[in-house]
C-alpha positions as CSV (number, residue, x, y, z in Angstrom):
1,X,8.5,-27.6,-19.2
2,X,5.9,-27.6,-16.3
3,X,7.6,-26.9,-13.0
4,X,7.6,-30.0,-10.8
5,X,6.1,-30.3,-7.2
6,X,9.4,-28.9,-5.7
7,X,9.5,-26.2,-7.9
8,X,5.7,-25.6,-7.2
9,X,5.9,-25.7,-3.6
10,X,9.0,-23.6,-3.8
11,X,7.0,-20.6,-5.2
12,X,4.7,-20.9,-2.0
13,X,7.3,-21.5,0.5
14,X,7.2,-18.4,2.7
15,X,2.8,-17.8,2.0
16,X,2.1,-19.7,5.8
17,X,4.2,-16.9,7.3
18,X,3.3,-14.1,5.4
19,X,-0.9,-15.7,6.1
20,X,0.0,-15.0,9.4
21,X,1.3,-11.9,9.8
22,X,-1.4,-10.5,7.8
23,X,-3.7,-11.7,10.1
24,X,-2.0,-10.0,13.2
25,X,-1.4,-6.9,11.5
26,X,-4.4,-6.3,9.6
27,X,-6.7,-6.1,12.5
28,X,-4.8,-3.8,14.2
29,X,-3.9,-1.3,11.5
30,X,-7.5,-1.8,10.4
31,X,-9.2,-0.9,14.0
32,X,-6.6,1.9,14.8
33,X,-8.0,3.7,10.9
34,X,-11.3,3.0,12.1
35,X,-10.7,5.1,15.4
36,X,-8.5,7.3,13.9
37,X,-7.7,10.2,17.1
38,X,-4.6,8.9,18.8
39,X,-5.3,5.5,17.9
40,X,-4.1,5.9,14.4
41,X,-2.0,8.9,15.3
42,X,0.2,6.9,17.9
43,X,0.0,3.6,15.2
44,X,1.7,6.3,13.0
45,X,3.8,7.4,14.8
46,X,4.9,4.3,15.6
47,X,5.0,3.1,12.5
48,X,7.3,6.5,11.4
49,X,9.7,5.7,13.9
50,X,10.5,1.9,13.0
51,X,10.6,2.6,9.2
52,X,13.4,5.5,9.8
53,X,15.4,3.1,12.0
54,X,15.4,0.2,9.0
55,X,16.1,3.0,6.5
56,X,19.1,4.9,8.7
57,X,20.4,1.1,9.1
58,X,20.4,0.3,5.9
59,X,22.0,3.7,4.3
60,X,24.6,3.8,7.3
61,X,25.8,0.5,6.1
62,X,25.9,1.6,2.8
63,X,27.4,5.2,3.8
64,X,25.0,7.2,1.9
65,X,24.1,9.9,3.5
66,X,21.9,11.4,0.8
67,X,19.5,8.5,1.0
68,X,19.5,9.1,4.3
69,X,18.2,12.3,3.9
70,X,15.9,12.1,0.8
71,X,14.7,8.7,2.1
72,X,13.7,10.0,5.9
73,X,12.1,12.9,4.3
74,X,9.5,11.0,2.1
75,X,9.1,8.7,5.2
76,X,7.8,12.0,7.1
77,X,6.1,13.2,4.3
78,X,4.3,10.0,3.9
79,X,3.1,9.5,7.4
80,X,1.9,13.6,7.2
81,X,-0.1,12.6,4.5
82,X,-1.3,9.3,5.9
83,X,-2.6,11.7,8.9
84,X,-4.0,14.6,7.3
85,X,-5.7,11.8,5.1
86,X,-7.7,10.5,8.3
87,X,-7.8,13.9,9.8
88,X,-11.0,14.8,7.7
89,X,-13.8,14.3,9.7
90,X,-16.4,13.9,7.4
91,X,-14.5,11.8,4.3
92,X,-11.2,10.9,5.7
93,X,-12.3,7.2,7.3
94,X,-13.5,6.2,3.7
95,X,-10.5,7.5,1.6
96,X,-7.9,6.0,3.9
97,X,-9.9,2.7,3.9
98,X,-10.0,2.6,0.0
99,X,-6.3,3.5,-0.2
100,X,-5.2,0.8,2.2
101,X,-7.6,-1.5,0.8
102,X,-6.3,-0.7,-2.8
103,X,-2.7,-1.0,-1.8
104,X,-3.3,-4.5,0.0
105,X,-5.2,-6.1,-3.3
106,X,-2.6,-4.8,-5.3
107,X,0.2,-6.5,-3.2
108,X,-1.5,-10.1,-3.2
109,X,-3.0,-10.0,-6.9
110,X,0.7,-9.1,-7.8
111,X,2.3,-12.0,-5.2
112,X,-0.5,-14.7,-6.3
113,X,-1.1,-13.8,-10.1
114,X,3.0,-13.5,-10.2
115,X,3.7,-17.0,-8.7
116,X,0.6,-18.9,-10.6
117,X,1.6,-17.7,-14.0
118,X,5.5,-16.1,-14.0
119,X,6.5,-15.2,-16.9
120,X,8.3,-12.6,-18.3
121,X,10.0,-10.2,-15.8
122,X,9.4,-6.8,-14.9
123,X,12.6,-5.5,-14.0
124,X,15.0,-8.1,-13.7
125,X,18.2,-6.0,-13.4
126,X,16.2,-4.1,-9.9
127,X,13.8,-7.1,-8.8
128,X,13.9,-10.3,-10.5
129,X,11.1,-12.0,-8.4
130,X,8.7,-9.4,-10.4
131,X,6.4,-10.4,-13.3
132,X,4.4,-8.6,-15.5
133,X,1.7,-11.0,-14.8
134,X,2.5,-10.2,-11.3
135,X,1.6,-7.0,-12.1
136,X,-0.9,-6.8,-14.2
137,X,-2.6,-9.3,-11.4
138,X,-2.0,-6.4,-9.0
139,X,-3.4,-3.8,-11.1
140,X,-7.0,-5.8,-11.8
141,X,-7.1,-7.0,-8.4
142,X,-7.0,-2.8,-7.0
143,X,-9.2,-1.8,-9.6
144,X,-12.1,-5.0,-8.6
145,X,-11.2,-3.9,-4.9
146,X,-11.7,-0.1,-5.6
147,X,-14.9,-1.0,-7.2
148,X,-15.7,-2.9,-4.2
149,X,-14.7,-0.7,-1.8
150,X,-16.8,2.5,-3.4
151,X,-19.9,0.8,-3.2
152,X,-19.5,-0.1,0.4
153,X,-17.5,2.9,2.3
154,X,-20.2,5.4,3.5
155,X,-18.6,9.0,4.8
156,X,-18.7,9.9,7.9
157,X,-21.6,12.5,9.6
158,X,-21.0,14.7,12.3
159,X,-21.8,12.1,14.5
160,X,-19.5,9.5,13.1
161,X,-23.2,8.4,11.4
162,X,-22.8,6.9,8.1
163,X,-23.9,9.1,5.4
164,X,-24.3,8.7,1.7
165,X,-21.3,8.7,-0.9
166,X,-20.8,5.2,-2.3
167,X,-20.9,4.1,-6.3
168,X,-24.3,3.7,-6.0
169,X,-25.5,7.2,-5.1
170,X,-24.2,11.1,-5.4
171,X,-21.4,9.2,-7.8
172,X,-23.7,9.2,-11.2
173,X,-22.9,7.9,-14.0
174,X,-19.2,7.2,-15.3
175,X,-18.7,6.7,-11.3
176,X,-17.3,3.4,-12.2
177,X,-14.8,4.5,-14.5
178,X,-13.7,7.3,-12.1
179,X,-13.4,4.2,-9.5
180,X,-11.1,2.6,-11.8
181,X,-9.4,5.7,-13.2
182,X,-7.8,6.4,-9.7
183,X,-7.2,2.5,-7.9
184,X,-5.2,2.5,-11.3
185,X,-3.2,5.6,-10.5
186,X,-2.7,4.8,-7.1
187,X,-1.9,1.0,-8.1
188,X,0.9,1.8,-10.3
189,X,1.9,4.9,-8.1
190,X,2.5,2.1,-5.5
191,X,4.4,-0.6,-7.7
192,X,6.6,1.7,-8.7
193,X,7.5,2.6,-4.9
194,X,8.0,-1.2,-4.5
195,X,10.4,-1.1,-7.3
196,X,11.7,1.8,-6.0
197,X,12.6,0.6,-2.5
198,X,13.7,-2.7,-4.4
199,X,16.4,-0.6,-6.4
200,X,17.7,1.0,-2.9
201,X,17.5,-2.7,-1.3
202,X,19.7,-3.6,-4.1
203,X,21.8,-1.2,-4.2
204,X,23.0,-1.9,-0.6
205,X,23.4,-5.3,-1.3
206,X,20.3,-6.5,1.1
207,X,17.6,-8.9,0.3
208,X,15.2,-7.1,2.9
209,X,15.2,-3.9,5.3
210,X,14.9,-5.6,8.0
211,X,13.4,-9.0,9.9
212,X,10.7,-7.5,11.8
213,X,7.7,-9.0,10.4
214,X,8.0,-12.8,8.8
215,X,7.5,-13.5,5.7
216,X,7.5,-9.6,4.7
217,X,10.8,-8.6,6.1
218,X,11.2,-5.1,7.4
219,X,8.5,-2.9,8.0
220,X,9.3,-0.9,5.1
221,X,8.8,-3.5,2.8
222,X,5.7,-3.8,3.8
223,X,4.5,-0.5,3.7
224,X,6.9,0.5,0.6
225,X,3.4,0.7,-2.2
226,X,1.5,2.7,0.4
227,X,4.4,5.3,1.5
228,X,4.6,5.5,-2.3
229,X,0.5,5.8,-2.6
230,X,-0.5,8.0,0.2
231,X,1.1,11.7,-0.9
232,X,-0.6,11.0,-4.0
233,X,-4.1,10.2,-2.3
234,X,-3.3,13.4,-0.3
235,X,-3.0,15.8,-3.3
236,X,-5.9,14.5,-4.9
237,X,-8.1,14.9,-1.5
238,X,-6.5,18.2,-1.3
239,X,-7.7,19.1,-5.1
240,X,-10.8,18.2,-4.6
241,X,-11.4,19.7,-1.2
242,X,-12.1,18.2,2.4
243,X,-15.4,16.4,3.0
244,X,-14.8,14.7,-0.1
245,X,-14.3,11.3,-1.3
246,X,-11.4,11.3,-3.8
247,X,-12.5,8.5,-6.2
248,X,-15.4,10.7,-7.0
């Protein structure tokens, strides 16, 4: 049966707010990557600070203290990575661009593709709002993105000049499958932080981690793909050396 117009505008109920605060948000997170420095290190830290608070909230209440722990430690972990990411002079502007940028498309391909079409669900017994059509909406809108993205990110020069290294260049052929190769890693590395944090939400009995950002919730369900994403993006920049962009 076709869903009625209260069940359709159901589906959309909370998109206005969630609009909005990506609008606020994304300029700023967006400017402070651009600067990188203290911009982006006092964004982190920032940003390290308010996750650890939802996350010591949420596992007091619960009264695990190994959460606590293990989940405060990837936090860390993740915001080191985030940093050394945009540490490199010369690359580290373009790879935490694509990541971000990557982690964002996957988030609303998932959110639009999942309420247009439902379906099936993905894990019902961790997150039943999730859809493999969600998902697979996320997964081709990171990989389009990622294409995107590696024509237009230049690297940086010593004077923060834009040099070459997009798809179009030093990439060669097979550059596009490469593209795609790793916005599909990092895609699925990121959806299964989401379910991850999903799991934890529901395991103590919460529907959010916190109220700080409408529409979203807490911050960490927010940034739940990316904390997920980012010590993955930092291996593979560390394989493949500084100076270089890690889709290549």
């Amino acid at each position: 049966m076709a869903p009625g117009p209260a069940d359709t505008s159901s589906r959309w109920r909370d998109l206005r707010r969630r609009a909005i605060s990506a609008a606020v948000l994304a300029p700023i997170a967006l400017t402070c990557v651009w600067l990188g420095g203290l911009a982006f290190t006092l964004l982190m830290g920032a940003a390290l600070i308010l996750m650890v608070a939802e996350w010591a909230r949420l596992c007091r209440q619960a009264r695990a203290p190994w959460m606590l722990v293990c989940g405060t430690l990837w936090l860390v972990l993740a915001t080191a990575t985030l940093l050394w990411l945009r540490g490199d002079p010369k690359a580290g502007r373009a790879n935490l661009l694509f990541l971000l940028l990557l982690i964002w498309a996957s988030d609303i391909g998932a959110y639009a593709v999942g309420r247009l079409v439902g379906g099936p669900r993905l894990a019902p017994l961790i997150s039943p709002g999730k859809t493999w059509s969600g998902a697979a909406g996320g997964v081709a809108a990171a990989i389009a993105v990622g294409w995107g993205a590696a024509w237009s990110l230049p690297m940086a020069g010593p004077l923060g000049m834009s040099t070459g290294g997009t798809l179009g260049g030093p990439m060669g052929t097979g550059g596009a499958t490469r593209v795609a190769a790793v916005a599909l890693a990092l895609c699925v590395i990121g959806q299964l932080g989401d379910l991850t944090e999903s799991w934890a939400k529901r395991r103590f009995g919460v529907k959010d981690s916190g109220a700080l950002i409408p529409g979203h919730g807490g911050l960490l369900d927010r940034l739940d793909a990316l904390i997920a994403a980012a010590p993955f993006a930092a291996l593979l920049a560390f394989c493949l050396g500084r100076g270089v962009l890690f889709w290549q």
